[in-house]
Structures are given as structure tokens and as C-alpha cells.
C-alpha positions as a Markdown table, in Angstrom:
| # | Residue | x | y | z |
|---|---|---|---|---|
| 1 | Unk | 49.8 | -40.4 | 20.4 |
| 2 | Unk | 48.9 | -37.2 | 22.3 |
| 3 | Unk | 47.5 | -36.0 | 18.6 |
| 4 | Unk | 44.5 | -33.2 | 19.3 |
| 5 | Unk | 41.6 | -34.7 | 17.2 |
| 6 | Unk | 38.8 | -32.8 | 16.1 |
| 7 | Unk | 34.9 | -33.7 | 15.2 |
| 8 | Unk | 33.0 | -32.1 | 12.4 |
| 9 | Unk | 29.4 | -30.9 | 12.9 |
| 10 | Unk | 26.3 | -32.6 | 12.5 |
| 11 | Unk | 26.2 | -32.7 | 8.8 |
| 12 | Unk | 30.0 | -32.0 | 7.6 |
| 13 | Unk | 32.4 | -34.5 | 6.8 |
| 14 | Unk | 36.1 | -34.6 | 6.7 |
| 15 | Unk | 38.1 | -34.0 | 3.4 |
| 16 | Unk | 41.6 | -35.1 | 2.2 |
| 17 | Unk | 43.1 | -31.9 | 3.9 |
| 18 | Unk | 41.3 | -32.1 | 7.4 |
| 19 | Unk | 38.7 | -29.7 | 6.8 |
| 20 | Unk | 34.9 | -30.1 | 7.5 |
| 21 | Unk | 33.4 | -29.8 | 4.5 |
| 22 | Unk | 29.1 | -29.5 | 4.5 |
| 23 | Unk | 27.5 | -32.6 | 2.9 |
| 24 | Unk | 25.0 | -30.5 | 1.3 |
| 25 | Unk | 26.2 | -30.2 | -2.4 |
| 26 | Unk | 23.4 | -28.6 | -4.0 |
| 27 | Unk | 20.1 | -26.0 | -3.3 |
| 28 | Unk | 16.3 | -26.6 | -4.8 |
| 29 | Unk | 13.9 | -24.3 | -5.6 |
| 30 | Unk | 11.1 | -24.5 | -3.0 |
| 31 | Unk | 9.1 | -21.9 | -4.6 |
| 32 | Unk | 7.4 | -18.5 | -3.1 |
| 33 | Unk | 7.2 | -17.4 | 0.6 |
| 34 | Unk | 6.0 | -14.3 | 1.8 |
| 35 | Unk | 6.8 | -12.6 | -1.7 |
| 36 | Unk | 10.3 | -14.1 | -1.9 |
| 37 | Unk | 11.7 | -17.0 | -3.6 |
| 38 | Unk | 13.2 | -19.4 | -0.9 |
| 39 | Unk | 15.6 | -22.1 | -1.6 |
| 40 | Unk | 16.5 | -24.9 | 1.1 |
| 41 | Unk | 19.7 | -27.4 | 1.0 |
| 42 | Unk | 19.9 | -30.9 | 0.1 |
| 43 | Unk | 20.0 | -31.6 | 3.9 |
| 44 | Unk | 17.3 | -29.7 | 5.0 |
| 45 | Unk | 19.6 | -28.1 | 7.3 |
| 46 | Unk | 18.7 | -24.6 | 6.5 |
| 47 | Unk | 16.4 | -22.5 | 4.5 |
| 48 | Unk | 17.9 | -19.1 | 3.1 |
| 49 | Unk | 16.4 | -16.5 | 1.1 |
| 50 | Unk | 17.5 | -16.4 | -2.4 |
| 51 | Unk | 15.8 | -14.2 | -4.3 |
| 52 | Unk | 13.1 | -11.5 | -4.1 |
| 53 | Unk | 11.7 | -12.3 | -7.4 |
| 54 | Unk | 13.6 | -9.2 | -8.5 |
| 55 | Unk | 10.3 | -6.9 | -6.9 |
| 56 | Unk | 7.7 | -8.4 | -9.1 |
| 57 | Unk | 6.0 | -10.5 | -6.3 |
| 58 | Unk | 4.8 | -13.9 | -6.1 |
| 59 | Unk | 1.8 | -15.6 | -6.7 |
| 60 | Unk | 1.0 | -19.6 | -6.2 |
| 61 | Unk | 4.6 | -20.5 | -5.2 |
| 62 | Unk | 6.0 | -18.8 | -8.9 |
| 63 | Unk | 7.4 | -15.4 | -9.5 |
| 64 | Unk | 5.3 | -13.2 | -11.2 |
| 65 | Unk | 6.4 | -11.6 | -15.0 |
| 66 | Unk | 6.6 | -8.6 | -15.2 |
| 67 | Unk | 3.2 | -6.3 | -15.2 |
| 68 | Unk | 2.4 | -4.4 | -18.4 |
| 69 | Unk | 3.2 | -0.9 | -18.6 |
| 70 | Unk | 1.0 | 2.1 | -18.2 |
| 71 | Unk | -1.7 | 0.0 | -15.8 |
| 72 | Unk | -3.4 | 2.7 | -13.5 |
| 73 | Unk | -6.7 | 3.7 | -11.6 |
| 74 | Unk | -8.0 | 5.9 | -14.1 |
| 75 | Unk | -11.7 | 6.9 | -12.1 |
| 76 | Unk | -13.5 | 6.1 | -8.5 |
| 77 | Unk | -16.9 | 6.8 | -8.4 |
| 78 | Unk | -16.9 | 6.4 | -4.6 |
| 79 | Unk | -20.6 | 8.1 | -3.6 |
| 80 | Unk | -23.9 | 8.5 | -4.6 |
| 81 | Unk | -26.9 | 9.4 | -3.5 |
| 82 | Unk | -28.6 | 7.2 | -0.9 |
| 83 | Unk | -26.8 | 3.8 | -0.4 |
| 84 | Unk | -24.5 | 3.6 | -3.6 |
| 85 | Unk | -26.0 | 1.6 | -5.8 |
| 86 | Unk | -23.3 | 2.4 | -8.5 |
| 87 | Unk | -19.9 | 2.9 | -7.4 |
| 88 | Unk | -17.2 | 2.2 | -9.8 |
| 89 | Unk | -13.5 | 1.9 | -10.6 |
| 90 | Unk | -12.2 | 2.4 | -14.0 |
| 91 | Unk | -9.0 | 1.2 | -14.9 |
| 92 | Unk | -6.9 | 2.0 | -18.1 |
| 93 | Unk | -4.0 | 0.6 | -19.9 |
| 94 | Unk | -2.9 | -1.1 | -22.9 |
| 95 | Unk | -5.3 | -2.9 | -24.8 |
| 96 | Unk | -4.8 | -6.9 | -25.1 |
| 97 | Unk | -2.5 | -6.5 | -21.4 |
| 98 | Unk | -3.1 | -9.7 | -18.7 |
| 99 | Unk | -4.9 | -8.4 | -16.1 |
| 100 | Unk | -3.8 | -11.8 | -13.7 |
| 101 | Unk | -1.9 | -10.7 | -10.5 |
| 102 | Unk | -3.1 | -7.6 | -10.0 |
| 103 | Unk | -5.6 | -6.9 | -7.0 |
| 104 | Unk | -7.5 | -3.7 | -6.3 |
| 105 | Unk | -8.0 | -2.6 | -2.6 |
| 106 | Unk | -9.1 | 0.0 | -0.2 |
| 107 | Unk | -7.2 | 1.3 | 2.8 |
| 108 | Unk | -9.5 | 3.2 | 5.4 |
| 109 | Unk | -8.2 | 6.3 | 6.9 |
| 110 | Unk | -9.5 | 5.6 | 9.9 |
| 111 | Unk | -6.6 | 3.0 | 11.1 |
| 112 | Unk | -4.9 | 2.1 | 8.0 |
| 113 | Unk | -6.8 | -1.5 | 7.2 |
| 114 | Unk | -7.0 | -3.1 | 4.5 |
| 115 | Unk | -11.1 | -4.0 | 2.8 |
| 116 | Unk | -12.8 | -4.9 | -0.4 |
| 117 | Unk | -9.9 | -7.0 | -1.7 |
| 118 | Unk | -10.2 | -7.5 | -5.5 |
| 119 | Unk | -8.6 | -10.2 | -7.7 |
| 120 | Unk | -8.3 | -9.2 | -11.3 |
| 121 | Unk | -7.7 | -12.0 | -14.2 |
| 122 | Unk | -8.3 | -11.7 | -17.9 |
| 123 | Unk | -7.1 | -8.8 | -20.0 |
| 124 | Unk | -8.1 | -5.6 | -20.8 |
| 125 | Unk | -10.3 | -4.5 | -23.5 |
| 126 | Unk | -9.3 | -3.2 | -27.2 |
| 127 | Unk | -10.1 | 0.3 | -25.9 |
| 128 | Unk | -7.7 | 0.4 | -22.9 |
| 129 | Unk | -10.4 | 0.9 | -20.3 |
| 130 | Unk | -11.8 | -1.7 | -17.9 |
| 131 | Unk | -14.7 | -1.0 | -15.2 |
| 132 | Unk | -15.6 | -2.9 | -12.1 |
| 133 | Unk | -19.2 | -1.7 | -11.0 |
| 134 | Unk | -21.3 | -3.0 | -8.7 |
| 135 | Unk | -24.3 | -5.0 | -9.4 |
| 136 | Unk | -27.0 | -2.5 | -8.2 |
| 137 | Unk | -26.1 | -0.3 | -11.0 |
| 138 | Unk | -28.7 | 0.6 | -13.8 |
| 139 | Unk | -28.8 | -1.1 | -17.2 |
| 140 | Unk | -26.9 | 1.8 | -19.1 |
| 141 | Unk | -24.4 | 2.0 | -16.7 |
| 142 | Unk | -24.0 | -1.8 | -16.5 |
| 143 | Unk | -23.9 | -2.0 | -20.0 |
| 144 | Unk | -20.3 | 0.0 | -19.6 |
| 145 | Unk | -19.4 | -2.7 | -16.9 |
| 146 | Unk | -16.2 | -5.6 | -17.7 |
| 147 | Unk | -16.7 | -6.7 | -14.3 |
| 148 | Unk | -19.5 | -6.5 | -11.8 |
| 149 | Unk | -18.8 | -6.8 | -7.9 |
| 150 | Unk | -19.9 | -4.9 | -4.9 |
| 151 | Unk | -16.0 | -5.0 | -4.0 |
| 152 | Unk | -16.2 | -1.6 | -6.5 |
| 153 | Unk | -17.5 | 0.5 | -3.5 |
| 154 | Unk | -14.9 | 2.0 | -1.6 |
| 155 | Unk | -15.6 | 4.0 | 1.2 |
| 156 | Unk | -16.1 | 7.8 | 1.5 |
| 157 | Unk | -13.1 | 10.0 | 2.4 |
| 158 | Unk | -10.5 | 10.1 | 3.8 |
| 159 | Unk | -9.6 | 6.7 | 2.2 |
| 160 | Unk | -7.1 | 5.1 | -0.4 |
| 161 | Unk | -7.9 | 3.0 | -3.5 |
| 162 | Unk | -4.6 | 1.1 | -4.7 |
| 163 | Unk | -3.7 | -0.9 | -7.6 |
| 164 | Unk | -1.1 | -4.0 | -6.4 |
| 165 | Unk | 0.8 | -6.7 | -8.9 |
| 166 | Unk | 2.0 | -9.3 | -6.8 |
| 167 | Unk | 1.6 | -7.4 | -3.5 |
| 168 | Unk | 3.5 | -4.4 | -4.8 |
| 169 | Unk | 1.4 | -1.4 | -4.8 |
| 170 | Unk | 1.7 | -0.1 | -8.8 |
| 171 | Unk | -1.1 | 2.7 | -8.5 |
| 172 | Unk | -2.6 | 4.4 | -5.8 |
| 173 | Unk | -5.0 | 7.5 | -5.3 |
| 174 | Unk | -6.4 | 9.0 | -1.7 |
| 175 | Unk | -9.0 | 11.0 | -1.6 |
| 176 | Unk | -10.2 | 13.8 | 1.3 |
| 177 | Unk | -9.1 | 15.4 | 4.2 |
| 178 | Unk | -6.0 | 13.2 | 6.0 |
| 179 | Unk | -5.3 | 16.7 | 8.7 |
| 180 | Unk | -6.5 | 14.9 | 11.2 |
| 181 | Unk | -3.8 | 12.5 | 11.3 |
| 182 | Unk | -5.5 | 9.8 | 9.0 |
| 183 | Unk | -3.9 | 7.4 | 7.1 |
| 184 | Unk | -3.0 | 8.3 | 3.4 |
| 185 | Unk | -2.0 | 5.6 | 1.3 |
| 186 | Unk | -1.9 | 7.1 | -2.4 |
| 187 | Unk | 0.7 | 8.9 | -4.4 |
| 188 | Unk | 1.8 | 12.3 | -3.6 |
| 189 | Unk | -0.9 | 15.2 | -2.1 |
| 190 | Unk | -4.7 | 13.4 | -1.8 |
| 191 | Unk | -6.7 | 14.4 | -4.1 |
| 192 | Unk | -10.1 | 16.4 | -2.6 |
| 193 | Unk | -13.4 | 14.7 | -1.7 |
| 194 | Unk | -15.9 | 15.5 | -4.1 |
| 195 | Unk | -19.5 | 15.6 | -3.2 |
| 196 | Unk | -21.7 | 12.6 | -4.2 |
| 197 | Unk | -22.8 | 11.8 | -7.2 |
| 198 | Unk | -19.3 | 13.5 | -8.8 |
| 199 | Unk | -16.4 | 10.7 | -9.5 |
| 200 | Unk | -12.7 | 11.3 | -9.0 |
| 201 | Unk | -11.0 | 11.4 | -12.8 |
| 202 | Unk | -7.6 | 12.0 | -13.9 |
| 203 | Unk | -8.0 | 14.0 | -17.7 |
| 204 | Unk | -8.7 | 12.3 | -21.4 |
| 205 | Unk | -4.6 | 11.5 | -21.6 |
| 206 | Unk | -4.7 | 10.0 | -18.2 |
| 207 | Unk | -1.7 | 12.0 | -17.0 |
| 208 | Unk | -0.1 | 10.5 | -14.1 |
| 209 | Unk | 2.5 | 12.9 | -12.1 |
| 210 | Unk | 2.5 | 10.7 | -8.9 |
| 211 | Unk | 0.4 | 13.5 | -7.1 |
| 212 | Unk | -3.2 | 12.6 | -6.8 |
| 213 | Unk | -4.1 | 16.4 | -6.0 |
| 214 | Unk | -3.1 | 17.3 | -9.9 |
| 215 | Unk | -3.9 | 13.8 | -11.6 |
| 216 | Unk | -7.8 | 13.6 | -10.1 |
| 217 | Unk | -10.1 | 16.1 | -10.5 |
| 218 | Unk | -14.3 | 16.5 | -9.8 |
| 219 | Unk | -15.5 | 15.8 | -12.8 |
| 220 | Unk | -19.1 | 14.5 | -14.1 |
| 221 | Unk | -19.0 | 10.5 | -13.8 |
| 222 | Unk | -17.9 | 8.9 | -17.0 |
| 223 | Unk | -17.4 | 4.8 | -17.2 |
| 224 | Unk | -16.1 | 3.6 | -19.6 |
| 225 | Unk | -14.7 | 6.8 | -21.1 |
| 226 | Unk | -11.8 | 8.2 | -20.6 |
């Protein structure tokens, strides 16, 4: 009589020891939100964050693998004369590597927003070079083409191209003048702006430094050569 008694929570139960105890025994994958990989109890009492796929991204509720190696923008082709009828990218990497979860996109300058969102898939050639062109190209050049889409035209400077896996930005080059307070979303010092008809190309290794201003330079437009 007089004993103080004491209720559990919504939930909880007492054990032997007069302790609340949760119900909730066990956790279930629930798949990818956001980027992470959420789990949620037995109970549906709460959801907590388990896991941020260890950085690799997510993609249709499963954690991505992780990318090949040695992946990069290789050459933008960004102008030409009149309306820019062939505008390219040129990727390069390991021959035979999956191409799936990696998405190409611009960033304007002017404001930092995102356009010309590209999902990749397949893999990449024998020779380590794949180029998205856009339709209006000629033959010959089209002929050097592994994908066509007008998504291949990014904008005059100052703007960013970047290469993402999984929402993580792997590659990234920014071209032009940024002085003027806009927004740079590449890798280092932007590399110049080039006049039109001349593409932005790193050299015939592709050397990557992390500084676009040393990895790009004007150079004569070459697809699907290194």
C-alpha cells in the first residue's frame, strides 16, 4: 500500500526488473531517401538514419557500387558559330566501365541553377572515350557520336559542366570569367572562355590536377580523340 507505481510509454513494456523496455526488437531496411539509407523500427515508432551509403549515393531506393575509377569530362565544345548546331561533351575512362548512375549537368553562373540534366547508362567504349553530341551535328561529326542529345549544349561562359554518380559531383570543369561574383562550380581556378568554334580540352594523357585553369586548354575541337 502507499507503493509509487510507474507507467511505461506508449510502446514499452515492463521487464522482470521493473524497467520499460521498447517493444520494438528489430530495424528493416526501407531503402534510399534523400541519398541516405533509412531504416524504421518494427513499431513504426521512429525512422532514423542509418547509413549514408558510405558517400556513393543512391539510386531507385538501393545504394549505388562504387563508380569506376578514372571517369572524367575530358572535352566541352560549348560554342559555335551561329546557333550551335554541334556542341559536345567528351568523356573518358576505362574501357568496358558502367556508365549507369552517373548524370552530366550544367550550373549557370548567373544564380547557381541547375539545367540540361543528363542520365548516362551503358558503358563505355573499348577506346576509353564516349561523346554526347547534339543531333544538329554533321554526319562526320555524328559519326564520332555514342550518344546524341541536345542536353550536350551547355551554355556560354561563365558556367560549370559536372560529372555526378549518385548525386556526388565526381568531375567538374567551369569555364570564363566568375569576377563578377558568378557562381563557379568546377575544380580549382576556371578554366578561360575560349572563342567559338575552339572546345575546352585537357591534353592526350588527360591529366587531371583538380585545377580546371591547368587541365583545359583552347585547343582545335577533337571528338572522339583524345
Amino acid at each position: 500500500a502507499g507503493a509509487e507505481v510507474w507507467h511505461c510509454e506508449v510502446g514499452e513494456a515492463c521487464d522482470a526488473q521493473g524497467h520499460c523496455t521498447s517493444l520494438c526488437t528489430s530495424h528493416a531496411w526501407v531503402g534510399c531517401h534523400q541519398g541516405d539509407t533509412w531504416w524504421i523500427d518494427s513499431c513504426n515508432v521512429a525512422e532514423v538514419m542509418k547509413s549514408s551509403c558510405g558517400g556513393l549515393g543512391c539510386q531507385d531506393a538501393t545504394c549505388l557500387a562504387a563508380p569506376p575509377t578514372g571517369l572524367r569530362i575530358n572535352e566541352v565544345l560549348y560554342d559555335t558559330l551561329g546557333d550551335d548546331r554541334e556542341a559536345f561533351v567528351e568523356l573518358i575512362g576505362p574501357g568496358g566501365a558502367s556508365l549507369d548512375g552517373f548524370v552530366l549537368q550544367g550550373i549557370n553562373g548567373n544564380g547557381g541553377w541547375t539545367y540540361n540534366v543528363l542520365e548516362l547508362s551503358g558503358t563505355m567504349p573499348a577506346d576509353g572515350v564516349f561523346v554526347i553530341m547534339q543531333p544538329s551535328a554533321t554526319a562526320a561529326w555524328l559519326a564520332q557520336a555514342d550518344l546524341q542529345h541536345d542536353a550536350a549544349n551547355y551554355q556560354n561562359g561563365p558556367d560549370s559542366v559536372q560529372l555526378l554518380y549518385g548525386g556526388v559531383v565526381k568531375d567538374a570543369l567551369a569555364y570564363g570569367d566568375f569576377s563578377d561574383g558568378s557562381i563557379a562550380a568546377g575544380e580549382g581556378n576556371p578554366a578561360v572562355d575560349v572563342p567559338p568554334e575552339r572546345s575546352l580540352s585537357r591534353d592526350a594523357s588527360g591529366s587531371d590536377t583538380d585545377d580546371n585553369a591547368s587541365d583545359f586548354a583552347d585547343q582545335q575541337p577533337s571528338p572522339g580523340t583524345r
